[in-house]
KEKE-3310 file (N, C-alpha, C; in steps of 0.2 Angstrom, whole numbers, plus 5000, padded with zeros to 4 digits):
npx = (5004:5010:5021:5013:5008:5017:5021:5010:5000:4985:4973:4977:4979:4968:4960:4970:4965:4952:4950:4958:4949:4939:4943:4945:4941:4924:4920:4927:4937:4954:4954:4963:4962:4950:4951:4960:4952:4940:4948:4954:4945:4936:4946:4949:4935:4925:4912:4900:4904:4912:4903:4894:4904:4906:4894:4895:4907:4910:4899:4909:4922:4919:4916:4931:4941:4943:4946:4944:4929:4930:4935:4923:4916:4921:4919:4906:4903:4908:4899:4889:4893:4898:4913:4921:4920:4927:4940:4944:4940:4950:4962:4962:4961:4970:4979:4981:5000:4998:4986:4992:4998:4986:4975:4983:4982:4972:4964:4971:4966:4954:4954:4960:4949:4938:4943:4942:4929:4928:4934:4923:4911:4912:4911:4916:4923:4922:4939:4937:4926:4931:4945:4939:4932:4943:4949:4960:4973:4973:4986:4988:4980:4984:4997:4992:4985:4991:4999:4986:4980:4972:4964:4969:4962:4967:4963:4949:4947:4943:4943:4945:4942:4948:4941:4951:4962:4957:4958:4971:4965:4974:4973:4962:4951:4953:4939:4939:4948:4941:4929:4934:4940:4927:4921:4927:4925:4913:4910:4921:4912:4902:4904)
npy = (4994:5005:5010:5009:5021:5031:5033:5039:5031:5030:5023:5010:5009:5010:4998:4988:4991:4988:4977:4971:4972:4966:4952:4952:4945:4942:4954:4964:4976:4983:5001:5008:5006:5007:5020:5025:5021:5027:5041:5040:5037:5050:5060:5057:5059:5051:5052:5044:5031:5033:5037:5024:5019:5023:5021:5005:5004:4998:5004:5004:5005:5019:5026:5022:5029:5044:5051:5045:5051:5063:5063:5060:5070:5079:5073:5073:5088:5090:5081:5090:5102:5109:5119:5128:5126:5116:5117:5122:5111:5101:5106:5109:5099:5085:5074:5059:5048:5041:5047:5061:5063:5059:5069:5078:5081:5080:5093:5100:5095:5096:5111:5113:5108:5117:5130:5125:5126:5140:5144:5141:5146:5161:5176:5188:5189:5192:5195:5193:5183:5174:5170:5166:5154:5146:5144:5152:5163:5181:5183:5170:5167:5176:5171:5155:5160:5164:5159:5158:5165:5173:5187:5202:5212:5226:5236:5238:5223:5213:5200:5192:5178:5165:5149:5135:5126:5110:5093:5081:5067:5056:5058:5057:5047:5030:5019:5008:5003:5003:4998:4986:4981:4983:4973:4963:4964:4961:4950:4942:4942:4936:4923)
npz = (5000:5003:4992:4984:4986:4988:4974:4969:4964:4963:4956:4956:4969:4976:4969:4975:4990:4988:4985:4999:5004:5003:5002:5016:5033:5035:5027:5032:5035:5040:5049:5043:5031:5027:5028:5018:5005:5006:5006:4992:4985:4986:4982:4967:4964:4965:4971:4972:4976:4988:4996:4996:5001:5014:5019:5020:5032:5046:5063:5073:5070:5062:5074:5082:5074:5069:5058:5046:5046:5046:5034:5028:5030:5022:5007:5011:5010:4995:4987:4991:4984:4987:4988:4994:5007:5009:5009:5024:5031:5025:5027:5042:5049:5057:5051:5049:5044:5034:5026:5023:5010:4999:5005:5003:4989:4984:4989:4979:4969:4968:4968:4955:4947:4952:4947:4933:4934:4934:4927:4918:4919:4923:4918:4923:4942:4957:4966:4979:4980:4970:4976:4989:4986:4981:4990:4994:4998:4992:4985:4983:4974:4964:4961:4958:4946:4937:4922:4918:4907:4913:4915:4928:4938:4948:4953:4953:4957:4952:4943:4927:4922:4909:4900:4905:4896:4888:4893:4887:4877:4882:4896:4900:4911:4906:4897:4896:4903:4917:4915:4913:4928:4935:4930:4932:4948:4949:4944:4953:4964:4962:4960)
capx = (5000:5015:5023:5008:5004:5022:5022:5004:4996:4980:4971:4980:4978:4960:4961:4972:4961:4947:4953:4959:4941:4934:4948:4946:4934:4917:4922:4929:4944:4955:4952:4969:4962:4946:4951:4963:4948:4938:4951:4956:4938:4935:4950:4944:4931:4920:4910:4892:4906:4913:4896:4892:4910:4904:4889:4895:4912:4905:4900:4914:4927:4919:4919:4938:4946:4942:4948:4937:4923:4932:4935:4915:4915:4925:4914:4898:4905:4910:4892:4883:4897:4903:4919:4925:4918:4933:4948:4946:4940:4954:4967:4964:4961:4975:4979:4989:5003:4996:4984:4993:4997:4980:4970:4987:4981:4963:4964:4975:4963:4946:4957:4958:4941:4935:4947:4938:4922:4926:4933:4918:4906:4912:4915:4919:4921:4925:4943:4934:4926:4940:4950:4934:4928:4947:4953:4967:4973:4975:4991:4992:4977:4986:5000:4989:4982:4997:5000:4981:4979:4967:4966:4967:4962:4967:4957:4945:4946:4939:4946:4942:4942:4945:4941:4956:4965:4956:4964:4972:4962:4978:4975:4957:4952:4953:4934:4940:4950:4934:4923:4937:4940:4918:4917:4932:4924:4906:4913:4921:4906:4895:4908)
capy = (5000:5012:5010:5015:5027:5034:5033:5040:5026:5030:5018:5006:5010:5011:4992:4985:4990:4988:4970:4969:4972:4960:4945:4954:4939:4944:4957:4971:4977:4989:5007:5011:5003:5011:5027:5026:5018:5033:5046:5040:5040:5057:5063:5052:5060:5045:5054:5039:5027:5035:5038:5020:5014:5026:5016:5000:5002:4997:5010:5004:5009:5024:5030:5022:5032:5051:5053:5043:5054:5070:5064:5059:5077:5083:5070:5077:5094:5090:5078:5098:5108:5117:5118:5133:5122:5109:5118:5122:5104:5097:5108:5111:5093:5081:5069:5051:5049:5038:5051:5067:5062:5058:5076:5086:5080:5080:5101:5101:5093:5104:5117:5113:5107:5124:5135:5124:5126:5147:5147:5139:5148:5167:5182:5191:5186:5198:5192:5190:5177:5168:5170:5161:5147:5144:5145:5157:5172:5185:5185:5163:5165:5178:5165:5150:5161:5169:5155:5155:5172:5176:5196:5202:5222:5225:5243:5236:5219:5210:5193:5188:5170:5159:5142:5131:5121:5103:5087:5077:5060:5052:5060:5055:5040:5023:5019:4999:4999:5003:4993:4977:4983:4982:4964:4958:4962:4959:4941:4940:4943:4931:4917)
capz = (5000:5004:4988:4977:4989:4986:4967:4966:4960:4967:4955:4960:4978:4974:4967:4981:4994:4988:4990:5004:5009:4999:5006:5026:5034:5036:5024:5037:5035:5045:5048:5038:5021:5024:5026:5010:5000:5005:5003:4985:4979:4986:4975:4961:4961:4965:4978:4973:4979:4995:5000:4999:5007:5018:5023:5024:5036:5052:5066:5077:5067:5063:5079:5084:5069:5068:5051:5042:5049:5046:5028:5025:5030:5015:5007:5009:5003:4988:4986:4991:4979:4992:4988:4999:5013:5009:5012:5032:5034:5024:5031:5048:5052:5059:5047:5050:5041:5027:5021:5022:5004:4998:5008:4999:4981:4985:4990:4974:4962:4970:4967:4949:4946:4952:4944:4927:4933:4936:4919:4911:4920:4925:4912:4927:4947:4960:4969:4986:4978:4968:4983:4994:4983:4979:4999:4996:5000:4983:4982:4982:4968:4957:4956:4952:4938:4932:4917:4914:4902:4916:4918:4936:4937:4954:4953:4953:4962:4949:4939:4919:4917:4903:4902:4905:4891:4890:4895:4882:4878:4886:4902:4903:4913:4900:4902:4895:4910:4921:4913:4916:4935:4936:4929:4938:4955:4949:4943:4958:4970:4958:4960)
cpx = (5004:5017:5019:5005:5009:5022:5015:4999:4990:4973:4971:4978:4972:4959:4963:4969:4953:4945:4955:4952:4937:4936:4947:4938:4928:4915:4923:4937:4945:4953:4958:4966:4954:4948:4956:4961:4944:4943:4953:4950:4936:4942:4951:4939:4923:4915:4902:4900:4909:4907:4893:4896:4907:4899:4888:4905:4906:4906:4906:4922:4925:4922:4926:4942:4941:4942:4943:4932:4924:4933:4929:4914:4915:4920:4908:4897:4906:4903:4887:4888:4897:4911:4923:4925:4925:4937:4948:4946:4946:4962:4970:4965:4969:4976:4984:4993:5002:4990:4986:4993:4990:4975:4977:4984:4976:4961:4966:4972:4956:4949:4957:4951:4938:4938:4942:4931:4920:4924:4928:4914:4904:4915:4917:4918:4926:4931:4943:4930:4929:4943:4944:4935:4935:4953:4960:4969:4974:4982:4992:4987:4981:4993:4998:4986:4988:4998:4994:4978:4973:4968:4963:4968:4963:4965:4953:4942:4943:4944:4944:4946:4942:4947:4948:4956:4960:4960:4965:4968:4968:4978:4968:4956:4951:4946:4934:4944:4945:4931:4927:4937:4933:4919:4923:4929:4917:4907:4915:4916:4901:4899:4909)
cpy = (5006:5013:5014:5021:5033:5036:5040:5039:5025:5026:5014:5004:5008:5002:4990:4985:4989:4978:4967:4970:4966:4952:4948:4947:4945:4952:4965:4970:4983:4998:5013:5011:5007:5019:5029:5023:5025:5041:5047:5039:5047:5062:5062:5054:5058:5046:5047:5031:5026:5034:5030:5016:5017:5023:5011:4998:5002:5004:5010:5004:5014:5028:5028:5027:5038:5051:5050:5047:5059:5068:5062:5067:5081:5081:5075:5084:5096:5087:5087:5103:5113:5119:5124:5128:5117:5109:5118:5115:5101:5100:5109:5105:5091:5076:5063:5052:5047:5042:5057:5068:5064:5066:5080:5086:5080:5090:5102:5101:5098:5109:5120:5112:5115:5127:5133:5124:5137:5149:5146:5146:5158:5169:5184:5187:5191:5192:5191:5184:5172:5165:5164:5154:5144:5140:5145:5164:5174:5184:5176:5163:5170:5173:5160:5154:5165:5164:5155:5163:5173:5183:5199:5209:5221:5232:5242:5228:5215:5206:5192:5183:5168:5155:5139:5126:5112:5098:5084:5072:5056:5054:5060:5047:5034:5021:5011:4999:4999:4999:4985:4977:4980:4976:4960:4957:4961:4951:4939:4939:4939:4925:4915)
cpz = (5000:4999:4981:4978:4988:4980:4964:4961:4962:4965:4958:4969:4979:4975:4976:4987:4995:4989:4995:5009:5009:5002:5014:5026:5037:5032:5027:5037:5040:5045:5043:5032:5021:5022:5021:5006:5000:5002:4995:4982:4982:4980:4970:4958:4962:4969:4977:4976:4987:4997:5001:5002:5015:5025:5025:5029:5042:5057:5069:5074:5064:5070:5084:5078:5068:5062:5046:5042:5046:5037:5023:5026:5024:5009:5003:5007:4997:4986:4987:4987:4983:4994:4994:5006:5015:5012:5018:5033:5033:5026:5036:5052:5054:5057:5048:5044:5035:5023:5022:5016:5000:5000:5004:4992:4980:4984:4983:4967:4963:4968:4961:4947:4948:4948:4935:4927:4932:4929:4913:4912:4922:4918:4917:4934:4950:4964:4977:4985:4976:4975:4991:4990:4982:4986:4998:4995:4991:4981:4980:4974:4963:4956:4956:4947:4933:4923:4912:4910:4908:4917:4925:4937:4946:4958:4955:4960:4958:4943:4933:4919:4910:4905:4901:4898:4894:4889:4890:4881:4882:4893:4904:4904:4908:4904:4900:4902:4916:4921:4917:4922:4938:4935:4932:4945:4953:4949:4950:4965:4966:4957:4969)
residu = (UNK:UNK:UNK:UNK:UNK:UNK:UNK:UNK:UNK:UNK:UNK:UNK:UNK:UNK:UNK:UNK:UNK:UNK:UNK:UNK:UNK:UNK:UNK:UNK:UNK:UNK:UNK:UNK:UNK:UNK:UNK:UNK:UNK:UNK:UNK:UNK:UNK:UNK:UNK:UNK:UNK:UNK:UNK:UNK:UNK:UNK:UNK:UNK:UNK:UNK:UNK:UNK:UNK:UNK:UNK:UNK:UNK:UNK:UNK:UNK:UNK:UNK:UNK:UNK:UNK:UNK:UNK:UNK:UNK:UNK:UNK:UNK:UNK:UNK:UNK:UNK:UNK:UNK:UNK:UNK:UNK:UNK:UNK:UNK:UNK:UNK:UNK:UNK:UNK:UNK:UNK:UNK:UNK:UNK:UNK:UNK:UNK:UNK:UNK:UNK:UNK:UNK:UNK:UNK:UNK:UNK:UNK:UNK:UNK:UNK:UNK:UNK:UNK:UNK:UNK:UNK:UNK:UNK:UNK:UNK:UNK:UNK:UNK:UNK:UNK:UNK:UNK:UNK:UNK:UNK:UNK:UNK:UNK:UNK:UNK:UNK:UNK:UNK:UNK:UNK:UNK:UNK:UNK:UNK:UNK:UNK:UNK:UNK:UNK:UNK:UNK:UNK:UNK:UNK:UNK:UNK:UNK:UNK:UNK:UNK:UNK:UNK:UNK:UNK:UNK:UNK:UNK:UNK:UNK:UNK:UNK:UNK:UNK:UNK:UNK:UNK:UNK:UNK:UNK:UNK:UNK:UNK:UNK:UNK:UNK:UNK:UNK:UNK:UNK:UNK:UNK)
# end
């Protein structure tokens, strides 16, 4: 788990512990695997999966493990698009050493996701907003936008978006590898 956790093979990670669930007796595993099965589908993206990992770890590793709880939290933020909401949660918390990784790439990628949602959907956006929904100060948002031809009137206070460059086909998820991952564990849970 350290290894892929290292590389940021978060696939991978994904996989690996998704079976170690699957192989744990009575299918409960520890509160480490869960809470880096949740974490890597909140970064993933995966939030109709979190939400139902969510459901089935049992209460008593909820309530021994803090973190899991604290990042159903984050969780149900991103499930209500509240993304300003994310950052205090994801930063002020206390995080074990196996997901400090994981909660750094998560803020990392909301950060972007948002940034592509500003520049789809703002011709203009005041930088008290930017700077909230982005959970940074002005000066950390003018250099994340510095590369992005965004114009930042600082007379004013006011930010011109454009939408971000889209991701290559190589850098979107392989929906053959998904599909094989599905019938691997559906085959498996029907054998």
């Amino acid at each position: 788990m350290e290894d892929l956790l290292k590389c940021g093979d978060y696939a991978g990670l994904a996989i690996y512990c998704e079976q170690q669930e699957l192989k744990a007796p009575d299918g409960v595993t520890t509160a480490d695997v869960y809470g880096t099965l949740i974490g890597v589908y909140l970064l993933q993206n995966e939030l109709d999966h979190a939400k139902l990992l969510w459901q089935r770890i049992p209460k008593s590793i909820k309530q021994s493990s803090g973190e899991i709880g604290d990042l159903w939290e984050i969780g149900k933020k991103l499930w209500q698009r509240e993304f300003a909401a994310v950052y205090p949660l994801a930063l002020n918390a206390s995080w074990p050493q196996y997901l400090v990784p994981i909660v750094t790439d998560l803020v990392a990628r909301v950060r972007t996701r948002v940034m592509n949602l500003v520049g789809k959907a703002y011709s203009t956006i005041s930088m008290t907003d930017l700077c909230s929904l982005l959970g940074q100060t002005e000066q950390e948002v003018k250099q994340a936008t510095e590369g992005l031809e965004w114009e930042l009137d600082a007379s004013t206070g006011v930010c011109r978006p454009k939408p971000l460059p889209s991701p290559k086909p190589s850098e979107l998820l392989n929906h053959r590898e998904r599909l094989a991952r599905l019938t691997d564990i559906v085959s498996f849970l029907e054998n």
